[in-house]
TIROMI-905755 format. One line per 4 residues: number of its first residue (from 0); their letters; for each residue x, y, z of N, C-alpha, C. Coordinates in nm, 3 decimals. Example, Ala and Ser with C-alpha at 12.3 -4.5 7.8 and 13.67 -1.06 7.14 Angstrom:
% TIROMI-905755
0) as) 1.319:-0.569:0.780:1.230:-0.450:0.780:1.320:-0.330:0.780; 1.285:-0.225:0.708:1.367:-0.106:0.714:1.290:0.003:0.787
***
This chain:
% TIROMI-905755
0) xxxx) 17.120:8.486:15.311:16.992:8.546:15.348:16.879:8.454:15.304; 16.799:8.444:15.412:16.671:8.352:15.369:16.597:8.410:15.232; 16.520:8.293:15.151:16.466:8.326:15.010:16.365:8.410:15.077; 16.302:8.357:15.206:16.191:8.452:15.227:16.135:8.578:15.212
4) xxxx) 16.303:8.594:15.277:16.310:8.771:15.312:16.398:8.783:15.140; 16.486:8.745:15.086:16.460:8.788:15.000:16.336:8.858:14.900; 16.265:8.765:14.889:16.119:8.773:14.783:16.079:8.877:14.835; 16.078:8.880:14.985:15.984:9.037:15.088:16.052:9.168:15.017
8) xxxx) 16.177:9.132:14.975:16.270:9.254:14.928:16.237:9.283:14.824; 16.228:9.192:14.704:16.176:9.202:14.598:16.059:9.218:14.577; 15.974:9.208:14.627:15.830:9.251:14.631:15.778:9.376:14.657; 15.858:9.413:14.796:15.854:9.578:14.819:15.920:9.709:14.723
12) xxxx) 16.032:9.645:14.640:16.072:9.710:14.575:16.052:9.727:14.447; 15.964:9.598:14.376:15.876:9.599:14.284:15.748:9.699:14.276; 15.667:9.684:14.423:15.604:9.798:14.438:15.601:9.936:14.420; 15.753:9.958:14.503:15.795:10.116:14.476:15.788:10.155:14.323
16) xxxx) 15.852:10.073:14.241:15.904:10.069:14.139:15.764:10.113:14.026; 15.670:10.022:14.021:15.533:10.026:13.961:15.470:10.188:14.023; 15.467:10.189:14.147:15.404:10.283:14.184:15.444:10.429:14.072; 15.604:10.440:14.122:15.658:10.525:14.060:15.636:10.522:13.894
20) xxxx) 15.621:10.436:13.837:15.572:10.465:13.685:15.449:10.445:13.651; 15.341:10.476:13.735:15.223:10.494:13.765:15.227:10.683:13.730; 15.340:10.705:13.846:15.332:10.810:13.874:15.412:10.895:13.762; 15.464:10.846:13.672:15.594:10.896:13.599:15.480:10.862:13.455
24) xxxx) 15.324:10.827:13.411:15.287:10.809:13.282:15.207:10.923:13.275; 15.230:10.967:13.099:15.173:11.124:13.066:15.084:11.044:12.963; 15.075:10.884:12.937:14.964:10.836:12.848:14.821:10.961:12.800; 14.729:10.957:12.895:14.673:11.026:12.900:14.706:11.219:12.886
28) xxxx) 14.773:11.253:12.850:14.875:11.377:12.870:14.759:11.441:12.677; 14.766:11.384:12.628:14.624:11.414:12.537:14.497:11.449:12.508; 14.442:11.329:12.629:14.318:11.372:12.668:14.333:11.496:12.742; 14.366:11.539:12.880:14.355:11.646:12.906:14.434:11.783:12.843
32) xxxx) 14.500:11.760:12.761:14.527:11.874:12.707:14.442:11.962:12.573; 14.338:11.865:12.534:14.273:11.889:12.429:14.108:11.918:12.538; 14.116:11.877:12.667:13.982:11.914:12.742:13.890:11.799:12.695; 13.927:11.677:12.721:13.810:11.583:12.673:13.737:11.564:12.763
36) xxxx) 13.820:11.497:12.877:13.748:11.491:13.010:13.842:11.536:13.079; 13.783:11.544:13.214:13.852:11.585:13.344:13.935:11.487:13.410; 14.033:11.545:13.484:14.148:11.469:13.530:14.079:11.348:13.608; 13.968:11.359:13.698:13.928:11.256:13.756:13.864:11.144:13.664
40) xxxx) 13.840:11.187:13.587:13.771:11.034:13.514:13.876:10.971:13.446; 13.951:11.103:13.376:14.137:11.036:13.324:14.205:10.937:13.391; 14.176:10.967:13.539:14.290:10.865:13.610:14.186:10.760:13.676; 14.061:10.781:13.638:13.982:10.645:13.660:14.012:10.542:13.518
44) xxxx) 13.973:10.614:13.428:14.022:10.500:13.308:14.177:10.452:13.288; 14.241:10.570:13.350:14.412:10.489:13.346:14.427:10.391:13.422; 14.338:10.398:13.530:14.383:10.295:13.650:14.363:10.167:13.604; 14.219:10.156:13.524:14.149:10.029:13.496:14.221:9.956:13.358
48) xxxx) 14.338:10.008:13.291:14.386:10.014:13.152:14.558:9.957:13.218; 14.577:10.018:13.343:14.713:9.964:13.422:14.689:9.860:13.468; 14.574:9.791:13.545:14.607:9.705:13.567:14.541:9.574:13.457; 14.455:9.607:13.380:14.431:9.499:13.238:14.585:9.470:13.197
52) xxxx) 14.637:9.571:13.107:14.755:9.559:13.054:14.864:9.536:13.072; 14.908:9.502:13.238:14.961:9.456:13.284:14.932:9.327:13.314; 14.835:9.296:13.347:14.810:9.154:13.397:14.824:9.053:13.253; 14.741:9.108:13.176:14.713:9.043:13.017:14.815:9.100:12.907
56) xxxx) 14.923:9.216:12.939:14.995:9.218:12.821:15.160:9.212:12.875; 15.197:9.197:13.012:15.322:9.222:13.040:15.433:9.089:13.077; 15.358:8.967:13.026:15.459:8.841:13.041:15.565:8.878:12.880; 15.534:8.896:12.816:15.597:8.880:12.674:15.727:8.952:12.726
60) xxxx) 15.732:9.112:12.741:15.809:9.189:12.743:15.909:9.192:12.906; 15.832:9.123:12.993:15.908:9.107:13.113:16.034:9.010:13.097; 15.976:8.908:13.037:16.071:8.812:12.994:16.191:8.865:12.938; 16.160:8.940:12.813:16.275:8.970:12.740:16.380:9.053:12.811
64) xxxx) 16.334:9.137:12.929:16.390:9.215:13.021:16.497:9.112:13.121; 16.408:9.027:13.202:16.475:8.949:13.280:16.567:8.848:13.216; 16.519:8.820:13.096:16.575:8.695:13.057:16.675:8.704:12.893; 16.676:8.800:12.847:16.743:8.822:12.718:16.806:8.931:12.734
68) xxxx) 16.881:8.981:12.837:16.973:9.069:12.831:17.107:9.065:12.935; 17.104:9.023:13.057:17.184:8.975:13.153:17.203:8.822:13.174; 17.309:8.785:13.145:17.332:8.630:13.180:17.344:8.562:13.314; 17.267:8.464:13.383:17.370:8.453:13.569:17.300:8.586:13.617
72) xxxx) 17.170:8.576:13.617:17.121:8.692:13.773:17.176:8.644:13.872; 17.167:8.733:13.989:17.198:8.671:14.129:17.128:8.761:14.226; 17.088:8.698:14.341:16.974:8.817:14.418:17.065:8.972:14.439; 17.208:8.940:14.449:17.227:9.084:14.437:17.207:9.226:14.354
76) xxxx) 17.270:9.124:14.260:17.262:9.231:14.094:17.076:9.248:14.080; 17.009:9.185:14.090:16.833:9.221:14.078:16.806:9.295:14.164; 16.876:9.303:14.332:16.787:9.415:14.419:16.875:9.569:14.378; 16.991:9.492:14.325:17.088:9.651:14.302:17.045:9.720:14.170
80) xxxx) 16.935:9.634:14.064:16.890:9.710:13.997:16.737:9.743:13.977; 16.690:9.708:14.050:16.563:9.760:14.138:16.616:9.859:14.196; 16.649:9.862:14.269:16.685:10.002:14.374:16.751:10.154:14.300; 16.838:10.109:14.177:16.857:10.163:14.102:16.794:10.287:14.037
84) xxxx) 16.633:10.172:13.961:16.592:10.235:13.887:16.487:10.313:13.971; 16.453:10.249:14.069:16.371:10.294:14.185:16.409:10.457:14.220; 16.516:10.455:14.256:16.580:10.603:14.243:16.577:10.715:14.172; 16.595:10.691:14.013:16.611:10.769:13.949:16.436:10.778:13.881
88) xxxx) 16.335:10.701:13.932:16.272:10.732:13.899:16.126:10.815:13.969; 16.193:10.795:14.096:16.123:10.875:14.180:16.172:11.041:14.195; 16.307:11.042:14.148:16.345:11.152:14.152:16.293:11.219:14.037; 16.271:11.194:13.932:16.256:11.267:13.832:16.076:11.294:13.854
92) xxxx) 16.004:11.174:13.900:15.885:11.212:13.904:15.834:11.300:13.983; 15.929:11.329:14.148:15.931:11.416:14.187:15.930:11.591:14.117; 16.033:11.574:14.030:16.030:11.689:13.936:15.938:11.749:13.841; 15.858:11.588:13.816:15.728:11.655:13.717:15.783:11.608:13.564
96) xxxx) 15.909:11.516:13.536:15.957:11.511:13.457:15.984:11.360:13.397; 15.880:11.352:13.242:15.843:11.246:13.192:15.997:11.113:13.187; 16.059:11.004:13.235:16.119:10.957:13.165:16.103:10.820:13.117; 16.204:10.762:13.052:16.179:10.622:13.000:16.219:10.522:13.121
100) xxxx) 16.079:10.472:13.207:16.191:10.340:13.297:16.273:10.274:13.219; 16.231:10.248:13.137:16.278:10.152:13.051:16.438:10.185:13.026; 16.463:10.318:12.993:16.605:10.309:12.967:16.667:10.313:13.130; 16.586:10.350:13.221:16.646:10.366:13.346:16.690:10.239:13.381
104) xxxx) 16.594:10.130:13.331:16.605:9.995:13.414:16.726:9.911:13.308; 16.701:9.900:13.169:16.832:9.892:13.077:16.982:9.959:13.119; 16.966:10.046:13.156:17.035:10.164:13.186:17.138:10.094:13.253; 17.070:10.027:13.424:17.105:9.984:13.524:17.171:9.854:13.438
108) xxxx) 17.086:9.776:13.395:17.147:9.651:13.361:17.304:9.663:13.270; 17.292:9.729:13.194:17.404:9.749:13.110:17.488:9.801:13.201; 17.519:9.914:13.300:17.662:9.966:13.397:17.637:9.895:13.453; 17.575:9.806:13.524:17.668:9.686:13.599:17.696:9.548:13.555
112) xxxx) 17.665:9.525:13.458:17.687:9.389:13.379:17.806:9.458:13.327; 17.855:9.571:13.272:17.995:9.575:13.276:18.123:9.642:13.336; 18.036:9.673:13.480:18.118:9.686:13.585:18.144:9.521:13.649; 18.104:9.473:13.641:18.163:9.330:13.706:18.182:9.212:13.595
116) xxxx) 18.165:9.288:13.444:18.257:9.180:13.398:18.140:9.075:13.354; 17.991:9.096:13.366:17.917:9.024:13.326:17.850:8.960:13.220; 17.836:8.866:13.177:17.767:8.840:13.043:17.626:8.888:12.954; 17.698:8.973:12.910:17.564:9.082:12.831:17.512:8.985:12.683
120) xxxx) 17.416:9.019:12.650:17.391:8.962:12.530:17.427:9.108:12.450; 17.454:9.134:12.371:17.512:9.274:12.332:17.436:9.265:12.196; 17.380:9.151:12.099:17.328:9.155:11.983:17.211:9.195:12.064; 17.129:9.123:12.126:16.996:9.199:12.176:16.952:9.297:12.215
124) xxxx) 17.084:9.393:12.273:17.090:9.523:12.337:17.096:9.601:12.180; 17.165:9.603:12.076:17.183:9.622:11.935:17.050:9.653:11.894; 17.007:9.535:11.887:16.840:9.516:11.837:16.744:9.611:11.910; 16.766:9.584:12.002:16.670:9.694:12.133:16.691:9.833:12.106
128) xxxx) 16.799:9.898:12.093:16.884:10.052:12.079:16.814:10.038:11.931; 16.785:9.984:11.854:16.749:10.024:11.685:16.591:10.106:11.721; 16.530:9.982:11.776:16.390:10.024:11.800:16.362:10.128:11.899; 16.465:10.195:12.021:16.450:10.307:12.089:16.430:10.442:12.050
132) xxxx) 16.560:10.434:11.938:16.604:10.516:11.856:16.498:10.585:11.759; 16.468:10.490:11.675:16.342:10.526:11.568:16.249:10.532:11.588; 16.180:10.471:11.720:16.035:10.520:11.767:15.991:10.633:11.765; 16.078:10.729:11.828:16.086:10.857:11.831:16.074:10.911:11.741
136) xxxx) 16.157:10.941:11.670:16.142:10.945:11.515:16.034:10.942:11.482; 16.048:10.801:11.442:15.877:10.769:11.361:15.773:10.856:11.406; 15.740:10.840:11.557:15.656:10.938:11.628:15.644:11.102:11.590; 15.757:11.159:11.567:15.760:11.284:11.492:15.725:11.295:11.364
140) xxxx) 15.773:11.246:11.300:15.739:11.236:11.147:15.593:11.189:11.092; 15.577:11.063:11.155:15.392:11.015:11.145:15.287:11.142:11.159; 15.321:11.191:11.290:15.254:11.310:11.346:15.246:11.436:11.259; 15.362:11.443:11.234:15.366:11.612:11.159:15.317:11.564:11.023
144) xxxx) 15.373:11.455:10.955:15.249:11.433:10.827:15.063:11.412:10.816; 15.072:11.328:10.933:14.872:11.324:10.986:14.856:11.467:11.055; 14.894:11.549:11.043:14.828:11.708:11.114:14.816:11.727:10.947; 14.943:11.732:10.888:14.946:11.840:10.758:14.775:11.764:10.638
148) xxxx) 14.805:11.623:10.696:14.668:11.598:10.591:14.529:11.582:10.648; 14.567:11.622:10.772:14.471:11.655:10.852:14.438:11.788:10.811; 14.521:11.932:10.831:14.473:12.064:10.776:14.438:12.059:10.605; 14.500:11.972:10.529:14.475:11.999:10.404:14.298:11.954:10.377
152) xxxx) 14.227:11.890:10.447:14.119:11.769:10.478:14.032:11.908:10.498; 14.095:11.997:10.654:13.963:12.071:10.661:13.938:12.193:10.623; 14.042:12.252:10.533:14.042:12.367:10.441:13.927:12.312:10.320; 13.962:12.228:10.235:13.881:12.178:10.123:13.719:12.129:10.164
156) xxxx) 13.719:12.094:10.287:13.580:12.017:10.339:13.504:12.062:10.468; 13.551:12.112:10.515:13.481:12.192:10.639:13.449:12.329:10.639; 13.320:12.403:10.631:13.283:12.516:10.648:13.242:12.556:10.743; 13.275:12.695:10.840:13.178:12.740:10.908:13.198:12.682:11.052
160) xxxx) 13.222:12.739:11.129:13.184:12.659:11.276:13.135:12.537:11.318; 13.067:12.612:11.277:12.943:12.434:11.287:13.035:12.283:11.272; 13.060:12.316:11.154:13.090:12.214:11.064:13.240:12.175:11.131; 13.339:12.267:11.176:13.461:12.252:11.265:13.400:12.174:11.374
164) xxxx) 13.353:12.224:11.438:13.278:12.172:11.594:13.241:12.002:11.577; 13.193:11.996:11.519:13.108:11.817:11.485:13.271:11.774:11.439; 13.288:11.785:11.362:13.431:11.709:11.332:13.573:11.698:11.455; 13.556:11.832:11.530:13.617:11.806:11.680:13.575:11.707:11.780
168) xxxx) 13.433:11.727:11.765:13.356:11.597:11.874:13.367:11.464:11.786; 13.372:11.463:11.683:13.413:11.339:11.640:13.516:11.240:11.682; 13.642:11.342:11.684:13.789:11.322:11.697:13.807:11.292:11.851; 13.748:11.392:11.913:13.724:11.343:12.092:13.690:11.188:12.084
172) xxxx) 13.596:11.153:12.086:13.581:11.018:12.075:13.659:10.928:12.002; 13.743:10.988:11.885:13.835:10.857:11.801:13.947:10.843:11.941; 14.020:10.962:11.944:14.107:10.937:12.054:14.076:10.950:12.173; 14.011:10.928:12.204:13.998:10.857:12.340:13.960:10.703:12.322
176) xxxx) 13.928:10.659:12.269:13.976:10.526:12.220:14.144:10.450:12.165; 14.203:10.531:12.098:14.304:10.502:12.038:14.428:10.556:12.181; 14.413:10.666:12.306:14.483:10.634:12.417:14.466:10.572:12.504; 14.267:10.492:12.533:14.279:10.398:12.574:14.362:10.278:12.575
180) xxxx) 14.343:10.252:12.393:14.483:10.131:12.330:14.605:10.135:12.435; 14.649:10.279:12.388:14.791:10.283:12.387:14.800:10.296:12.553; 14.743:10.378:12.649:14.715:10.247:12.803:14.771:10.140:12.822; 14.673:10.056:12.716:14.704:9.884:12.786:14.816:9.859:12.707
184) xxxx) 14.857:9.909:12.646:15.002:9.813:12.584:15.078:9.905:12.645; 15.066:10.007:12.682:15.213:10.130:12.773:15.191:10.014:12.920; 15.082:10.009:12.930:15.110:9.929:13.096:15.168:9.804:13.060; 15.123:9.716:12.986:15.149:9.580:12.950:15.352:9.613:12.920
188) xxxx) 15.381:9.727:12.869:15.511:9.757:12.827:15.614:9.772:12.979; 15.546:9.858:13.031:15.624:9.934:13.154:15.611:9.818:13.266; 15.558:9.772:13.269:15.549:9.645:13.385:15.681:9.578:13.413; 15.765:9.531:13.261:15.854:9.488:13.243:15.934:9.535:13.359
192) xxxx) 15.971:9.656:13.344:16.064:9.777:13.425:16.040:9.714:13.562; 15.947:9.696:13.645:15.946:9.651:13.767:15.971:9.503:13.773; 15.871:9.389:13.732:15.911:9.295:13.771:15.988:9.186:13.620; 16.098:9.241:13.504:16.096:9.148:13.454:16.260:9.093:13.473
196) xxxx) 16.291:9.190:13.549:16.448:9.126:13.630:16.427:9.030:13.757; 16.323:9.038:13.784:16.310:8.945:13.917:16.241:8.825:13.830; 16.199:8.802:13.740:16.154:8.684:13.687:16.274:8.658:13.604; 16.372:8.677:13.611:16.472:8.676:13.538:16.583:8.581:13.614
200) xxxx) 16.554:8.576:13.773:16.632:8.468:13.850:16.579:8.315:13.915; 16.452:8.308:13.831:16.403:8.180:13.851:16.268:8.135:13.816; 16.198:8.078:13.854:16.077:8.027:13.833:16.014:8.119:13.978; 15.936:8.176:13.935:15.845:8.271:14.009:15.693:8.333:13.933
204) xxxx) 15.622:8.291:14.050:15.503:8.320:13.994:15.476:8.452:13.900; 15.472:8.454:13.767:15.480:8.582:13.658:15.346:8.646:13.677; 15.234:8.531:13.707:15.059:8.661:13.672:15.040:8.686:13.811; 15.089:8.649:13.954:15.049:8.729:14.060:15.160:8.869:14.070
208) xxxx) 15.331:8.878:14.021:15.387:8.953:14.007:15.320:9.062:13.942; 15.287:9.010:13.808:15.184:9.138:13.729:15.072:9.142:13.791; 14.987:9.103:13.851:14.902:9.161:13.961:14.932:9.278:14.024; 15.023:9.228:14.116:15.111:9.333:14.247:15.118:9.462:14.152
212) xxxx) 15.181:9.427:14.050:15.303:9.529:13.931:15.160:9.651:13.877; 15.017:9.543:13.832:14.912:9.662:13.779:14.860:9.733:13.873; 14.801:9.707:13.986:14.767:9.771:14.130:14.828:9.863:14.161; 14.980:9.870:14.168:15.074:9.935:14.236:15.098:10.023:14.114
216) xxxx) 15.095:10.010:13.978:15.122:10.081:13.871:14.945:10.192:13.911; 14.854:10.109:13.938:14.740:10.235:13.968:14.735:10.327:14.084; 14.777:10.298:14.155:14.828:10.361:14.264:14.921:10.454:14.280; 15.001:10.465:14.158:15.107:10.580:14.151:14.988:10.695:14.039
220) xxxx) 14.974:10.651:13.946:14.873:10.702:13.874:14.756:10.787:13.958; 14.639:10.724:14.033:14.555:10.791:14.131:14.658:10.893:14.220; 14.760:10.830:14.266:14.810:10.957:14.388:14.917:11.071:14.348; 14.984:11.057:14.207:15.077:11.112:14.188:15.093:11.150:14.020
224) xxxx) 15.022:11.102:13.980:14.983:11.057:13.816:14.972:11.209:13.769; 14.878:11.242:13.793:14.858:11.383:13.740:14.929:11.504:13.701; 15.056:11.548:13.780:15.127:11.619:13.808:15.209:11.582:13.609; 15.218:11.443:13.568:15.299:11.423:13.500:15.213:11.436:13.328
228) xxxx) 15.120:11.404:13.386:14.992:11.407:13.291:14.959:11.577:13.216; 14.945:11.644:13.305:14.933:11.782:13.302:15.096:11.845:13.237; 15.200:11.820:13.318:15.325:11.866:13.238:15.328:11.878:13.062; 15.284:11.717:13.042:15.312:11.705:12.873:15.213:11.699:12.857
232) xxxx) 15.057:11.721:12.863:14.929:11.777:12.777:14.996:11.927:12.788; 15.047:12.012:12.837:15.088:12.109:12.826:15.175:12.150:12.721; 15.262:12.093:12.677:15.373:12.107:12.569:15.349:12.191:12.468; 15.266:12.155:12.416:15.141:12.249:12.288:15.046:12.272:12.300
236) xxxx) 15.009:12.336:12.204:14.821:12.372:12.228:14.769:12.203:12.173; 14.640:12.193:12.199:14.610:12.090:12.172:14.450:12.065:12.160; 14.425:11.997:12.054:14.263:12.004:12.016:14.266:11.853:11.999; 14.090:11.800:11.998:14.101:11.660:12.007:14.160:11.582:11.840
240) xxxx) 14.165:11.647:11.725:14.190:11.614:11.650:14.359:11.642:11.592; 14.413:11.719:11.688:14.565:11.735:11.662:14.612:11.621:11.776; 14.510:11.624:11.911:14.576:11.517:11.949:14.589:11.338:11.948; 14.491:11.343:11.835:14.497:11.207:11.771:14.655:11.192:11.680
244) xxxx) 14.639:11.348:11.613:14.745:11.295:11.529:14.893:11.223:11.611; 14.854:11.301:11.723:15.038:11.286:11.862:15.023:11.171:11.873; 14.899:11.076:11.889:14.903:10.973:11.968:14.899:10.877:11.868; 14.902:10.864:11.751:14.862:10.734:11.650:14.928:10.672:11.607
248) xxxx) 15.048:10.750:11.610:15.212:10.669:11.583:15.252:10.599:11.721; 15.222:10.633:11.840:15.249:10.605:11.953:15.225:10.481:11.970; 15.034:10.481:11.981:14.942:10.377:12.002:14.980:10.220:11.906; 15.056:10.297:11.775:15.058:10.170:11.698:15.192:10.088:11.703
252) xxxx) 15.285:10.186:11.771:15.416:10.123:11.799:15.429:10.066:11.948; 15.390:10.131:12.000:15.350:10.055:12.126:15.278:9.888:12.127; 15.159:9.915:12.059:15.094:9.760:12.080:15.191:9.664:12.021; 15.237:9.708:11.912:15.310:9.606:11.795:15.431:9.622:11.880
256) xxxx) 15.519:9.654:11.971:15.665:9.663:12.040:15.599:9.558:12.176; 15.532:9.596:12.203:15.466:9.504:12.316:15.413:9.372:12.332; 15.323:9.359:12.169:15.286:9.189:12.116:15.430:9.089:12.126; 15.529:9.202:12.042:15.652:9.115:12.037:15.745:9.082:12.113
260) xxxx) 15.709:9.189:12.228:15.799:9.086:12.369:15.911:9.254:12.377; 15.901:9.354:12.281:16.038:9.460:12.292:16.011:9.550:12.383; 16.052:9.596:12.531:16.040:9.721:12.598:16.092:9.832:12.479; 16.013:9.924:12.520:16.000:10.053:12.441:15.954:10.157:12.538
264) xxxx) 15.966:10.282:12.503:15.975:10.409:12.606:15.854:10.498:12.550; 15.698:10.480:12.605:15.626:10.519:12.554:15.649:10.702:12.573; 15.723:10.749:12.663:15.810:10.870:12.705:15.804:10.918:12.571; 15.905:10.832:12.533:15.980:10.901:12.409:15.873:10.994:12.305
268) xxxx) 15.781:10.813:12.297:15.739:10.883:12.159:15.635:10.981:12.125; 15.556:10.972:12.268:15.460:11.075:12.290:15.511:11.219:12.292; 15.633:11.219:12.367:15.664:11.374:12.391:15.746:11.422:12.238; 15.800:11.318:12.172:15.871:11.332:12.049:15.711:11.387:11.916
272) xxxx) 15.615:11.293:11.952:15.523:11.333:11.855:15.496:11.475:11.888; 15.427:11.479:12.031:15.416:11.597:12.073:15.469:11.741:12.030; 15.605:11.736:11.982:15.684:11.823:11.944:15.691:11.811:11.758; 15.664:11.712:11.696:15.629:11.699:11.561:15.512:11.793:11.543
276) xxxx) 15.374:11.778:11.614:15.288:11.869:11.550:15.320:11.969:11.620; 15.384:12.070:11.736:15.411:12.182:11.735:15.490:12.249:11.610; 15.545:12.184:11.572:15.619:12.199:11.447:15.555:12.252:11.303; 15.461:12.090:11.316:15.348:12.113:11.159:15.279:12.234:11.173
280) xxxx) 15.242:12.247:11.333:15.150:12.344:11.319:15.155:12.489:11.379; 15.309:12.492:11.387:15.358:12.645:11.392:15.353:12.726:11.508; 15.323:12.576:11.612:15.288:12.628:11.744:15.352:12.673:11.835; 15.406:12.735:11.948:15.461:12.741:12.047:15.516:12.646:12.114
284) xxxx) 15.629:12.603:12.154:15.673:12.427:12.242:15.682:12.506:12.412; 15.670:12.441:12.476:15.668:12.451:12.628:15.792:12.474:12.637; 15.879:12.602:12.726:15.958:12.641:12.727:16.076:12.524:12.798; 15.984:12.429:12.906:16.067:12.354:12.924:16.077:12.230:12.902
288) xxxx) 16.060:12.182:12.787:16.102:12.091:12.713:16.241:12.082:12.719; 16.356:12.158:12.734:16.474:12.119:12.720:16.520:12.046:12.822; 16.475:12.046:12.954:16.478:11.967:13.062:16.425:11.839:13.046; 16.341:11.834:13.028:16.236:11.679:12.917:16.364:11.608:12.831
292) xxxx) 16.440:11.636:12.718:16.509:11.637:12.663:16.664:11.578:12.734; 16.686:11.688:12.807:16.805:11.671:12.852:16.815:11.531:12.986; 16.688:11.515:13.074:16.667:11.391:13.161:16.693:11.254:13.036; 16.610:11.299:12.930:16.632:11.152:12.855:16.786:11.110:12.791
296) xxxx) 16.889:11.212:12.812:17.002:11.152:12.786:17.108:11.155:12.880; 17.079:11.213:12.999:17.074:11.137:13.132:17.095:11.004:13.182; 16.918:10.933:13.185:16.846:10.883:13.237:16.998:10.716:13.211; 17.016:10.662:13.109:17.102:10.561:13.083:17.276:10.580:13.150
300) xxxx) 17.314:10.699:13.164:17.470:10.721:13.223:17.359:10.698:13.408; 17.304:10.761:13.441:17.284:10.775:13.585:17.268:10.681:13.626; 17.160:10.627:13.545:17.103:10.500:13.641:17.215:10.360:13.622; 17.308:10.359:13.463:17.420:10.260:13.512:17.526:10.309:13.631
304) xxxx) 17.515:10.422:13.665:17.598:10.474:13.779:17.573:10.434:13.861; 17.426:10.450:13.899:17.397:10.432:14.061:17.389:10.299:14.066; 17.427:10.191:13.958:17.369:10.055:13.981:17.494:10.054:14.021; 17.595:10.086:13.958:17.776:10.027:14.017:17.757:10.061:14.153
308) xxxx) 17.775:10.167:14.184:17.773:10.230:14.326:17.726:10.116:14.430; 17.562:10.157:14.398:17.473:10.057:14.527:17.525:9.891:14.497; 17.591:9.877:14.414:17.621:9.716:14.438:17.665:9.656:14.499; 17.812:9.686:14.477:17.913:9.634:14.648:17.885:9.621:14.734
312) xxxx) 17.833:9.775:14.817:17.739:9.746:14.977:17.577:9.609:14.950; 17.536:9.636:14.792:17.435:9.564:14.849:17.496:9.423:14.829; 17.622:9.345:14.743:17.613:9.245:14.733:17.668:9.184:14.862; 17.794:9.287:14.940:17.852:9.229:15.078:17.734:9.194:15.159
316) xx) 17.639:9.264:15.163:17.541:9.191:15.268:17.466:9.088:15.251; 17.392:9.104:15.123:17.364:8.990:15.047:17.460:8.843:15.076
***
């Protein structure tokens, strides 16, 4: 098959791919759940934060995707795991239901690198699974300790309405800064997921790919974004100063997982914090969280499934 129409393949399916985790980010899932601003200005600042952070933060971590985990790409195995993750991630966003591309697109790479016998780097996958694992974590635990010294803060020092109120509008403004952050390094992160297997089979232009990759990542966001946004600002009750606490473990593991080149599942740790301060703070959890839950241990058996499957037909034609 001509490279031409190859690249046309890879390009279109890069698109889908971005679009869909455009459409699949609850980043913002804070701001509107605490009422900072309205959904329309939400997905004006997400848009402008997808495509910065992609363009300026997603060579590090694409690389490590395309290039430190599968040995010997070949145009087959890249469109069979594009298409892959493409799948499982439109389906779930269809549902309204947050997941990790990231493990979707790992997911893929790992069932068919050892359905055909392929050369995995398996220490890097090691290394990668440490930091999946404990993000989450961390994210819960950070959280439910910054609420608790957060309530201990405004029992001793805050009187009176008044005095609650100014310290809420305070907090509005800290975080909405601090999910701006975590924006550009979730986009600069998730980019990977679309194009860092296709930079993974050669010398190909990396900053017009992340171009295509931030555009198309805003574009799922503006047309479809919301639905996912609204799900997990929903989870708990949420005020602007509980939802700093959700997001601060997030924001800081994110930039620092992203400087260093590691895909990470900003999924995880948001909806994991998320559920830390329902906890600290005795709240109610969204009844369907167990679906949330149960997609994320899913998301790695399915999507190495569907990569075996779609391979054969796609490599015979190929």
């Amino acid at each position: 098959m001509a490279f031409s129409v190859i690249l046309s393949i890879f390009l279109i399916i890069v698109i889908i791919i971005s679009f869909g985790i455009g459409a699949n980010d609850e980043t913002f899932a804070g701001i509107y759940g605490s009422r900072i601003l309205p959904m329309k200005q939400i997905l004006i600042l997400a848009t402008i934060f997808a495509i910065t952070g992609a363009l300026l933060l997603g060579e590090a971590v694409s690389k490590t995707v395309g290039k430190g985990i599968l040995v010997n790409l070949n145009d087959a195995i890249v469109i069979t795991i594009l298409i892959s993750t493409a799948i499982w991630l439109i389906l779930s966003s269809a549902l309204g239901l947050p997941i990790s591309t990231t493990h979707a697109t790992i997911g893929a790479v790992i069932g068919l690198g050892i359905a055909i016998n392929a050369n995995l780097k398996w220490l890097q996958i090691l290394e990668l699974s440490i930091w999946w694992v404990f993000s989450p974590i961390i994210g819960y635990i950070v959280t439910f300790f910054v609420f608790k010294l957060m309530q201990n803060y405004k029992i001793k020092h805050l009187n009176g309405f008044q005095s609650y109120e100014r310290t809420e509008r305070l907090f509005s403004y800290i975080v909405l800064i601090v999910i701006c952050i975590t924006a550009f390094s979730r986009s600069g992160n998730d980019c990977s997921n679309a194009v860092g297997i296709v930079i993974g089979i050669g010398d190909i232009q990396i900053n017009l790919l992340l171009l295509i990759t931030g555009l198309s990542l805003a574009g799922g966001l503006l047309v479809l974004g919301r639905g996912v946004i609204k799900s997990v600002g929903r989870i708990t009750e949420l005020y602007p100063s509980t939802a700093f606490a959700a997001q601060i473990p997030t924001a800081a593991i994110l930039f620092l997982g992203t400087a260093l080149g590691i895909p990470l599942s900003g999924s995880h740790m948001l909806v994991a914090s998320f559920v830390g301060l329902s906890k600290a703070n005795h709240a109610p959890v969204k009844k369907g969280l167990w679906k949330i839950v149960l997609i994320w241990f899913l998301t790695f058996p399915i999507a190495g499934l569907l990569s075996i499957v779609l391979y054969f037909p796609i490599s015979a034609v190929m």
